[in-house]
N, C-alpha and C positions, 0 to 999 in steps of 0.2 A: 459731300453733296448736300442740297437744299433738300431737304424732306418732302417740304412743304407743296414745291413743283410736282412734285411726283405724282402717276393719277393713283395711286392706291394710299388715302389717307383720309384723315377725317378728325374732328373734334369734337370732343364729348365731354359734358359736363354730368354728372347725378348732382341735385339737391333737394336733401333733407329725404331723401331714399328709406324706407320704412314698410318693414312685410312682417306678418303676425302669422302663425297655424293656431288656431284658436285662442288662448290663454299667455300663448309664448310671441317675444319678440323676437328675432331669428336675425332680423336685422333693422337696427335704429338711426336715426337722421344721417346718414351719410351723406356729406358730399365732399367730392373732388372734381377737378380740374384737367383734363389731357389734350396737351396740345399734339396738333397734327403731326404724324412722324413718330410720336412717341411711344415708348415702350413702357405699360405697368403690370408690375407682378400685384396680385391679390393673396399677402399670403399673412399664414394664421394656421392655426390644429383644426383636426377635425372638429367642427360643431360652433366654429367663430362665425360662418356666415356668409364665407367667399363665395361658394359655390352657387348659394342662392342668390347674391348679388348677381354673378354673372348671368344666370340666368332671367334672371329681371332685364340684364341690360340686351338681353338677347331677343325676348319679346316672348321667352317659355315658363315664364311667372308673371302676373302681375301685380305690382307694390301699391299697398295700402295705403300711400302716400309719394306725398313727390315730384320730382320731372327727373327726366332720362331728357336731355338737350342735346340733339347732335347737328352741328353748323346752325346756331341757333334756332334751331324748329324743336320740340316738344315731340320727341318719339311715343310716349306712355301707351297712346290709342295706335299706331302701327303695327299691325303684325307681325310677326315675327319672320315669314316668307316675304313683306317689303322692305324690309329694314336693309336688305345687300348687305349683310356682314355673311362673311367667313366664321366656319366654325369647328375646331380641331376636336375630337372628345380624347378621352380615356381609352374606353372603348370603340377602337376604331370607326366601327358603322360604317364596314362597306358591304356593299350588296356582292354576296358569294356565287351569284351566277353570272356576274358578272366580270367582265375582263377589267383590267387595270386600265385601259383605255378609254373603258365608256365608262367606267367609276368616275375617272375624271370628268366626263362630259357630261356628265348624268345635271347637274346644277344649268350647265348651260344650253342645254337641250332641254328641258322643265323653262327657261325663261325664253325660248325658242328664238336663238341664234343662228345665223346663217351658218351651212354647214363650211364656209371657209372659215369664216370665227372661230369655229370649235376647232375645227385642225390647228389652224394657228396658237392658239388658245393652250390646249391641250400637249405639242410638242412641246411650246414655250414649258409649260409649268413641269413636264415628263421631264426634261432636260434639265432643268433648276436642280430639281433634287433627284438628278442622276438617275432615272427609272427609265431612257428611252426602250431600252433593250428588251425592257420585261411589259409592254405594254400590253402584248397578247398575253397575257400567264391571270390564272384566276385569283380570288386572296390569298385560298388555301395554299397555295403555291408559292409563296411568301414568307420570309421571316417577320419578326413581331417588329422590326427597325423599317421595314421596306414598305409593310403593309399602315405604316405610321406616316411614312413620306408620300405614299399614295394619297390618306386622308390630306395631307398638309396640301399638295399639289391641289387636290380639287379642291377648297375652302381659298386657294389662290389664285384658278380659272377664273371663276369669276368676279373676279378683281373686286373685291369690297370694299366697303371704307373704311370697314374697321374689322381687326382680324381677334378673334374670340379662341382663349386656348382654358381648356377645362383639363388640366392634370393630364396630360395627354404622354408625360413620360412614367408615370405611376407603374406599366404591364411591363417596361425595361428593361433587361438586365444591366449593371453599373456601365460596360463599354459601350454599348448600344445607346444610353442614358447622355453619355457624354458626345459620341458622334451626333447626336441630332440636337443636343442642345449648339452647338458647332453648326449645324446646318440650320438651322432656326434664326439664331444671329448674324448671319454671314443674308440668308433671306430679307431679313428687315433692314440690314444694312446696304443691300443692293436695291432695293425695293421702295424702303420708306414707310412701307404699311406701317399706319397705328394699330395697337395691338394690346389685348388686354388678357394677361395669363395668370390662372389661379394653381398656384401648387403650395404644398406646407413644407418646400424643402427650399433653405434659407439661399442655398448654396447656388439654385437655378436662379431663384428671385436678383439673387446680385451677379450673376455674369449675364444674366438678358436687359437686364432695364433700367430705363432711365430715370425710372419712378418705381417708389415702392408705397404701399399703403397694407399698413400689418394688424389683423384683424383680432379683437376677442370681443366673446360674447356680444358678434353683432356690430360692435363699435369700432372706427377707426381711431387705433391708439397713436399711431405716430404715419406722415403724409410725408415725403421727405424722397429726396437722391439716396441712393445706396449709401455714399461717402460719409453723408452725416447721420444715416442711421447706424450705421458703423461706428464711429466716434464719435456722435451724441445721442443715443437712446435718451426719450423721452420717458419713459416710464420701467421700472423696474419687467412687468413681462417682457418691453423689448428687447430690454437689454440680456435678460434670460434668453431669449428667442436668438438671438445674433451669440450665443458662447458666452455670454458674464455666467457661467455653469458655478461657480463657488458665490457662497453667501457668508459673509460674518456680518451677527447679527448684533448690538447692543451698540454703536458706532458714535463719533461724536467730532465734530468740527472742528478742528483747535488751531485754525489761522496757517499759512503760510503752505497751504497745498495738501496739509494733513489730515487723515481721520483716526481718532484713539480708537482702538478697541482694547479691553483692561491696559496694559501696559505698554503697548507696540502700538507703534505709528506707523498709519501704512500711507504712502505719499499717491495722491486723487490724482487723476489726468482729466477725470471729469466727474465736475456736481453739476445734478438736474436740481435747479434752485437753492441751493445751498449757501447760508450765510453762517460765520463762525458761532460756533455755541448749539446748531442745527443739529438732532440726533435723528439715527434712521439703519441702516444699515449697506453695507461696502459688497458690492458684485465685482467678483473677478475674471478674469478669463485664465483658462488653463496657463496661460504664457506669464502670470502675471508673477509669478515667483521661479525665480531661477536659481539654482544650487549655485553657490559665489565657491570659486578660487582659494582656498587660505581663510583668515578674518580680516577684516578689513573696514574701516568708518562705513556706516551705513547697513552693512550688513545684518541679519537677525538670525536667532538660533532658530533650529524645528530638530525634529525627531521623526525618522521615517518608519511612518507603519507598515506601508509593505511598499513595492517596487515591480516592474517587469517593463519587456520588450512591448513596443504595438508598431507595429510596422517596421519601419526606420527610426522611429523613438522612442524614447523613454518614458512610461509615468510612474509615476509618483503619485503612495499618499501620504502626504507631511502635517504632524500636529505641531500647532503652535501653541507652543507652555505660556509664554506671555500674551495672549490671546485667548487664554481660558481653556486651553487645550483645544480648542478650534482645527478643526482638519481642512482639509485643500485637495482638492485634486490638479496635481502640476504633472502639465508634458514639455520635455525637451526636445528640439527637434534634431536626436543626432542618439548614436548608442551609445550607454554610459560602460564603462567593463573597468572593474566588475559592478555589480548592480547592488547598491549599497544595503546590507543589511537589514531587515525588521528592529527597530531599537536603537539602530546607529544615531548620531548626532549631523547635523552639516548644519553650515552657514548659508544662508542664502540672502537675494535682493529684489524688491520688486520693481517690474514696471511700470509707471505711473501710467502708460498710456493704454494700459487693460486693466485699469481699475475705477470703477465708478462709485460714487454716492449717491443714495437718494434717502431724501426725508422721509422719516415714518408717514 
């Protein structure tokens, strides 16, 4: 479908976005770009600065600098109650005396709509996320998934233009976690809303959106689709941030897709700026060495320090002698029987396309 047609959307630009608490910058010249329809995750660790961003863009902070642009108009002086955005929390924030019915309508009764609006309104969005049933039932009455789709439903009544999600699967348990990010996607995707959601968990960031922007200390380190922050991290935190979880440090360029570390070549699938002769050091992903078959050209020796089950696979901790005794943390994704000794030897290979460079 066209996004764009749809009436819940909206375009939103920040530039040069900047909020100080006295002494501290919390957040510095940001800006980005969201076209209508679009989906962005805001994610980064606690204390990068997302949350205060979105709060800024929500009209419940105001930035020391900047414009907030949405359909070319300059939100910054808007209030926060005129701005019509939707707004999911954490903490649910529903009124406990109230039903799940007028929860919902409570946004479109405050902007006093006609009470066929609100019926209409209000089934629409009860049905979306499956709550017709439980309209009359209080929060308390609710599990923490239902009382979550309640919130989502009324921040959807009144149709905004832009849909604000602040960590809103954080209270979760994993199955629960996964059902609503499923119901969340399946919304934007029926719907169109643009949508702009802050979580530090990598994993929501890339099955929700279309756009990611990955914060530290304030600053937008890399602006980009899932796809290429996935296979091109800009910067060693991102690449940390997306699983490059192994570091060899002391690294060095040497032409034809390679990086030395003391005596082992380990074959790049990606340098961020990287020219032959460049020293820095080599981020892996768990995936990026794999125990080889036999010996065989290509392959390199390790030594495994210890070993065990994690789910359905194997890891691995493997030192590498010709790498200075360099350790690794590798998983397999399959059970290995038996589980190779503390001190055993194996051969293994890497893959180039979970192994990055970046310059000192």
């Amino acid at each position: 479908m066209d996004r764009s047609d749809h009436a819940l959307n909206g375009a939103i630009s920040l530039k040069n976005i900047t909020k100080r608490y006295k002494d501290v910058t919390v957040v510095e010249n940001i800006n980005l770009e969201l076209a209508k329809g679009q989906f962005l995750s805001l994610l980064g660790p606690s204390g990068s600065g997302k949350t205060t961003l979105l709060r800024m863009i929500a009209g419940l902070a105001q930035p020391d600098g900047g414009q907030i642009v949405l359909n070319g108009r300059d939100i910054i002086s808007t209030p926060a109650n005129k701005r019509n955005f939707g707004m999911v929390f954490q903490q649910y924030a529903l009124f406990p005396h109230m039903t799940v019915w007028d929860n919902v309508a409570y946004g479109l009764k405050a902007r006093k709509e006609s009470k066929s609006v609100i019926k209409e309104r209000v089934e629409k969005y009860l049905a979306m996320v499956g709550l017709s049933h439980l309209a009359g039932r209080k929060p308390k009455q609710l599990s923490g998934g239902q009382q979550q789709r309640v919130s989502l439903a009324r921040a959807l009544a009144v149709e905004p233009v832009l849909m604000l999600f602040d960590e809103p699967l954080s209270n979760l348990d994993a199955r629960l976690k996964e059902q609503m990010l499923k119901e969340i996607r399946s919304l934007h995707r029926s719907l169109g809303f643009t949508a702009i959601f802050v979580t530090h968990d990598q994993n929501e960031a890339l099955y929700l959106s279309d756009k990611i922007a990955v914060l530290n200390k304030g600053k937008i380190e890399q602006f980009a689709a899932p796809e290429e922050i996935i296979t091109s991290p800009v910067t060693p935190f991102v690449a940390d941030f997306f699983g490059y979880t192994n570091r060899l440090e002391g690294a060095e360029l040497v032409g034809r897709g390679l990086a030395r570390i003391g005596s082992l070549d380990v074959p790049v699938g990606h340098a961020a700026d990287g020219a032959d002769g460049a020293k820095g050091v080599v981020l892996l992903r768990p995936n990026a060495l794999q125990i080889a078959d036999g010996e065989r050209p290509g392959t390199v020796a390790a030594t495994v320090a210890d070993s065990r089950y994690l789910g359905g696979a194997t890891e691995y901790r493997l030192r590498l002698e010709a790498a200075g005794g360099a350790e690794m943390t590798v998983i397999t994704q399959r059970l290995v029987h038996p589980l190779p000794a503390a001190g055993s030897s194996v051969r293994c290979e890497f893959l180039p396309e979970s192994v990055a460079f970046f310059k000192e």
